[in-house]
N, C-alpha and C positions, 0 to 999 in steps of 0.2 A: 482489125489487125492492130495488136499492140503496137505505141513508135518505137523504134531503133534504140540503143543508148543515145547513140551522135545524134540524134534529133529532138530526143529529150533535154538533153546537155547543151544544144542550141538553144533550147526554148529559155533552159533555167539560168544562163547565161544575158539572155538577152532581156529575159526582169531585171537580173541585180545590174544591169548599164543603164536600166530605165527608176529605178529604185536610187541609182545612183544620181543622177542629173540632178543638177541645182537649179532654183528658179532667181538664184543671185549671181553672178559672176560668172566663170565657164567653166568648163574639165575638157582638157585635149586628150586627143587617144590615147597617149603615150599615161596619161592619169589613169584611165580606165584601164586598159592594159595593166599598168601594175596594180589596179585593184581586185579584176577578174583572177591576177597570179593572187593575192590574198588570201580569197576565198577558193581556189583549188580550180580555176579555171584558165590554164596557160593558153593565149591564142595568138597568132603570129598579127604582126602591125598590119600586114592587109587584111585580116580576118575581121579586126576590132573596126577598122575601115569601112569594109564590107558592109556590117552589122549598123554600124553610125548611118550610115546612107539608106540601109532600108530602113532604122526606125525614125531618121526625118523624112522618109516620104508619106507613113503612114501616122506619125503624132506631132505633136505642135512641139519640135523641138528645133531652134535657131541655131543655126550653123554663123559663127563670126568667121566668115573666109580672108578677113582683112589681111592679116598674116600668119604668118604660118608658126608652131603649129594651131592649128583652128582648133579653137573653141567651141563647145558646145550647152546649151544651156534650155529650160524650158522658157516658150515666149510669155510674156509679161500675162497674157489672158488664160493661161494652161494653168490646171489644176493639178498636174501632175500625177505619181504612182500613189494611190493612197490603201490606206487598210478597208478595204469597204465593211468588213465585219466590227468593227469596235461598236460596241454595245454600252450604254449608259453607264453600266459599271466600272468597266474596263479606262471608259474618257474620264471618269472620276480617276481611277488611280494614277494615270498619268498627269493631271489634273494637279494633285498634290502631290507626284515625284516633281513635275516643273516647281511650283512653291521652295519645296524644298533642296533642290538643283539650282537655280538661277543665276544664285552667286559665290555658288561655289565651283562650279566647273569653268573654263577659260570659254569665253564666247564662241570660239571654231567649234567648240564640242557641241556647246547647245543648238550651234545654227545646222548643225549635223543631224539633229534631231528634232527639229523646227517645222517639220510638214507632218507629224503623227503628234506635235503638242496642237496645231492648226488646225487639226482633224478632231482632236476633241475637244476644242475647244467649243466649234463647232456645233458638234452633239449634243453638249451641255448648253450652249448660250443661245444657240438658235432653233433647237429642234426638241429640245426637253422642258417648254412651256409648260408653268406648272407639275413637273416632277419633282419629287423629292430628293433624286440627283443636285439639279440644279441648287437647289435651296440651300443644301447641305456645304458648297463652296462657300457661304455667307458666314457658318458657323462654326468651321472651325479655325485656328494661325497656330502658326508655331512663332514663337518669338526666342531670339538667341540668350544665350547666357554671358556673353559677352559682349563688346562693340562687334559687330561686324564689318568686315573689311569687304573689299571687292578684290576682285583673283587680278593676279598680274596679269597683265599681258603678255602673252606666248605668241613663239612664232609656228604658224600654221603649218609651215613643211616640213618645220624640225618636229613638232608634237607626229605630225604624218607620219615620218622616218621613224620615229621611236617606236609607234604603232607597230608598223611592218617588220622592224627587227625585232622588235618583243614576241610578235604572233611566229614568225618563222623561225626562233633561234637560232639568229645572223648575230653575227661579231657587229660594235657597232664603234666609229670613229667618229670623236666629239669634240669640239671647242668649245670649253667652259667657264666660266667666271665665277670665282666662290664671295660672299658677304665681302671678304676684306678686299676684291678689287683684283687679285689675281689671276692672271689665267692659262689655259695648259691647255695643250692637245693629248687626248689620249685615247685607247683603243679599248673598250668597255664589252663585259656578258651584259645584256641589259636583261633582269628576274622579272622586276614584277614593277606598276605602278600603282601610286599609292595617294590618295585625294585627303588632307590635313586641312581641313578648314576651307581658306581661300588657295591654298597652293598645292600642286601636283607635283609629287617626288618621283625620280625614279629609281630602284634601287640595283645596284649596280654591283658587278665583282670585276675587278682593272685586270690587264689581261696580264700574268706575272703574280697575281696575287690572290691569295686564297679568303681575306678578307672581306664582309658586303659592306655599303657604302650608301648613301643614296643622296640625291643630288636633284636641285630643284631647278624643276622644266624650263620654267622659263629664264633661268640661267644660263641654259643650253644656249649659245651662238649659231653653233652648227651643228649639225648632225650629217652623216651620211652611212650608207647600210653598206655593208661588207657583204662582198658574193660569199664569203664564208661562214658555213654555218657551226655552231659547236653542240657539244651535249651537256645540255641542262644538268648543273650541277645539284645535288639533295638540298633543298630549301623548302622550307615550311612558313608561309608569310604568314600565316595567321601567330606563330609563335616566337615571329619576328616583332609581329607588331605587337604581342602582349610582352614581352621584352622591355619596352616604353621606349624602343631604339627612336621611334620619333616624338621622343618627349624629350630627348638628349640623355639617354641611359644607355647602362652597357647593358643589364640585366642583370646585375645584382639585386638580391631581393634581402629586402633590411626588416626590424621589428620597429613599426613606428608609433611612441604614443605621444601626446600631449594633453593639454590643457587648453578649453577654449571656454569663453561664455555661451552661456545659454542662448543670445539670442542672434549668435555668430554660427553656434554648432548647432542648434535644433533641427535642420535638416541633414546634420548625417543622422540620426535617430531615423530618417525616411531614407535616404538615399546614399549605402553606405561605398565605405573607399572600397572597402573588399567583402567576401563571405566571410572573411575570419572575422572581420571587425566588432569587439568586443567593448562594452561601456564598464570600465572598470570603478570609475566612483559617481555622481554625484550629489550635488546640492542645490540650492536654489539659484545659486550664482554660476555655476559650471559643470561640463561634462570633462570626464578626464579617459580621452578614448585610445586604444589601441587598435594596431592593426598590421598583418603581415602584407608585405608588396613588396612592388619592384621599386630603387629609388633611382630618380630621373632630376632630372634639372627644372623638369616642367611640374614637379613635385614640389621643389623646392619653391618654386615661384609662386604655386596654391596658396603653401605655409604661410609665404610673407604677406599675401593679401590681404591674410587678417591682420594686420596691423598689432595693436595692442590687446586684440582680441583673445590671441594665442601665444601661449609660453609655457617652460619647461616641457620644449620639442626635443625626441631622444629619438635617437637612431639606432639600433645595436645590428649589425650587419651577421644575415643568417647562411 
């Protein structure tokens, strides 16, 4: 006999509380609760209850009854929910998305997904002896084109809050601090978030204004989520972020050419600003290149980089 919905819906319910459990710190019901409403499972506080006490009778999970509300966490020798199917390939990819992840997401993020980097780590370092898997982590890096920075510090409940009014398009009420130091309360659409190197934006429309905006996470003070839900306004992020809005542009698109030396510009000849990007003279001393884009402030600051390198920089606004 096939199970019920409700018994299905129990079961798959009661993975993502076990999926969910940390084997660092705690989650009280009231955490779970509003994680299960996240993901599309609304259950009353005795139900989440309920569910907490039959899966510490049956798995290695610690109940902290000190106070109240009670914590829940896996005990220190518990392996927890893992993927059992990752396959050498698969621990590879995740493998080098950690690499590439580490220091750019805020630590609450990565320790969110800290038992499926554990798991392959796993696979690769203790169980793929003499594979070609294994080997292959020795072989490749990526190294930055920049200094690299480390991501700020965020505060964990206010990124949580963002989370849940992002995913359910709830109104959201924020206490903020901008660069110069000052700060506002105000009542936020929160669109879409947006990861810039070491820092997490979010972008935002103020409620009274038809404008987007976005504003960094860890700036946030407070957050809290509005029982109020609204209707997602026409945004397109992907044409937001080709815009250069987070390079500090509005979206004007200019015709940009200069002049640079050869051994300053040789790699736009490899890696060019844009498609259009056209090499209109040179010689043995210089390239003199053109190119249609957007101009940004984060454009501007490329330019100055080259020092004496580049001049007769022209801008003609298209």
């Amino acid at each position: 006999m096939a199970p019920r919905n409700d018994d299905m819906s129990s079961v798959m319910a009661l993975l993502e509380i076990l999926r969910r459990m940390p084997k660092v710190g705690a989650i009280s019901t009231k955490d779970i609760q509003n994680h299960l409403a996240d993901v599309g499972y609304n259950l009353s506080d005795r139900t989440v209850q309920r569910y907490m006490n039959l899966l510490s009778e049956h798995f290695d999970i610690k109940c902290d009854a000190r106070s109240k509300p009670y914590g829940y966490r896996w005990e220190s020798y518990a392996r927890g929910l893992e993927i059992p199917i990752l396959n050498e390939q698969e621990s590879l990819l995740l493998m080098l998305a950690k690499a590439q992840l580490e220091h750019l997401l805020p630590p609450n993020v990565m320790a969110s997904v800290q038992p499926f980097f554990v798991q392959a780590e796993r696979k690769l370092v203790y169980e793929a002896e003499g594979k070609p898997e294994r080997e292959w982590l020795g072989k490749i890096a990526v190294v930055p084109t920049s200094q690299p920075l480390l991501p700020p510090p965020t505060d964990k409940n206010v990124l949580d809050t963002i989370g849940r009014a992002l995913y359910q398009n709830r109104w959201l009420d924020i206490y903020y601090r901008n660069q110069a130091g000052r700060e506002h309360d105000r009542r936020v659409m929160p669109l879409a978030l947006v990861q810039q190197g070491s820092v997490l934006y979010l972008v935002v429309q103020y409620d009274g204004y038809e404008d987007k905006r976005h504003l960094a996470v860890h700036r946030i003070r407070q957050a809290r989520i509005s029982t109020m839900t609204f209707q997602r306004p026409p945004f397109d992020l992907a044409a937001y972020c080709d815009e250069a809005r987070f390079g500090y542009g509005d979206g004007s698109k200019i015709r940009l050419t200069f002049s640079i030396r050869h051994g300053a510009g040789y790699h736009l000849t490899e890696t060019k600003l844009a498609e259009n990007q056209i090499i209109l003279e040179e010689d043995q001393e210089h390239y003199r290149i053109q190119a249609e884009l957007v101009d940004s402030d984060l454009l501007d600051k490329w330019l100055l980089g080259f020092g004496d390198d580049i001049w007769d920089i022209e801008k003609i606004p298209l």
